[in-house]
C-alpha positions in Angstrom: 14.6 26.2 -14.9 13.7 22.3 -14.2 12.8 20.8 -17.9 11.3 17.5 -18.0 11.1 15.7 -21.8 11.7 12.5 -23.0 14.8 12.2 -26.2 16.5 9.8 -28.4 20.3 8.3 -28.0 21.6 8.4 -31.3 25.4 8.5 -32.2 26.5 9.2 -28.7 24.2 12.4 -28.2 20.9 13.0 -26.4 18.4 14.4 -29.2 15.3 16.0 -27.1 12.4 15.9 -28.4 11.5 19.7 -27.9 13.4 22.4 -28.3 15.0 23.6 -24.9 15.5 27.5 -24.1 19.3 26.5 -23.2 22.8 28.6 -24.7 24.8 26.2 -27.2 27.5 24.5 -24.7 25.3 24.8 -21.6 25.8 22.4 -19.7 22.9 20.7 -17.6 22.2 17.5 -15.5 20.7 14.6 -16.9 18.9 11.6 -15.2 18.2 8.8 -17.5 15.3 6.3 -17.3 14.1 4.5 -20.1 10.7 4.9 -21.4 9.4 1.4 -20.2 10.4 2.7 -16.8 7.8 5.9 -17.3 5.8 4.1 -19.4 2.6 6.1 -18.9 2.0 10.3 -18.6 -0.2 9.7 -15.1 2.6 8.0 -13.9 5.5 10.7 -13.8 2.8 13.7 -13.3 2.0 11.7 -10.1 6.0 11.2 -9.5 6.2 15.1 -9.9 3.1 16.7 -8.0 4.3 14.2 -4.8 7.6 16.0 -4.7 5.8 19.7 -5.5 3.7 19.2 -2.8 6.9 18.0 -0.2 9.3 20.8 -1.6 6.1 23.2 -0.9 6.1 22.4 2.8 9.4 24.2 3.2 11.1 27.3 2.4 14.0 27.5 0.0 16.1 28.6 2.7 15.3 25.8 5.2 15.6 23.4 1.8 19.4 24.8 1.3 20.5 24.7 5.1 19.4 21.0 4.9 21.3 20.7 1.8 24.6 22.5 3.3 24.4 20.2 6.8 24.0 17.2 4.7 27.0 17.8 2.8 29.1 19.3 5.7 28.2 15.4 7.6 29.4 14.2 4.5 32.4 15.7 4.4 32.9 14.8 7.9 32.6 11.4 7.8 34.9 11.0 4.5 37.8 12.9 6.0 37.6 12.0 9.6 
């Protein structure tokens, strides 16, 4: 599940401003941009149906052997 909303820092926490179908302690990853960044809707549903459509050209098999090559030439150049 891929959940896009917007929150509020307060006291060291990230306050979202919906509630998220997420287990207490779950942990998740979290990119932050500030709002002035995003600072219109048009803008990120733009951002999002671009990658849709790329993702969409692929299968989620050819998307993960990408992914696993990729890391393995990584790992390659790090440690050799």
């Amino acid at each position: 599940m891929t959940t896009i909303t917007q929150a509020t820092y307060e006291k060291g926490l990230f306050r979202p401003t919906i509630i998220l179908p997420l287990k207490e302690h779950s942990r998740v990853m979290l990119v932050v941009a500030p709002l002035r960044r995003w600072n219109k809707k048009k803008q990120l549903e733009g951002f999002l149906q671009k990658i849709h459509a790329q993702a969409r050209k692929f299968s989620p098999e050819a998307i993960e052997a990408d992914i696993t090559a990729a890391a393995r030439a990584a790992q390659k150049k790090l440690y050799h």
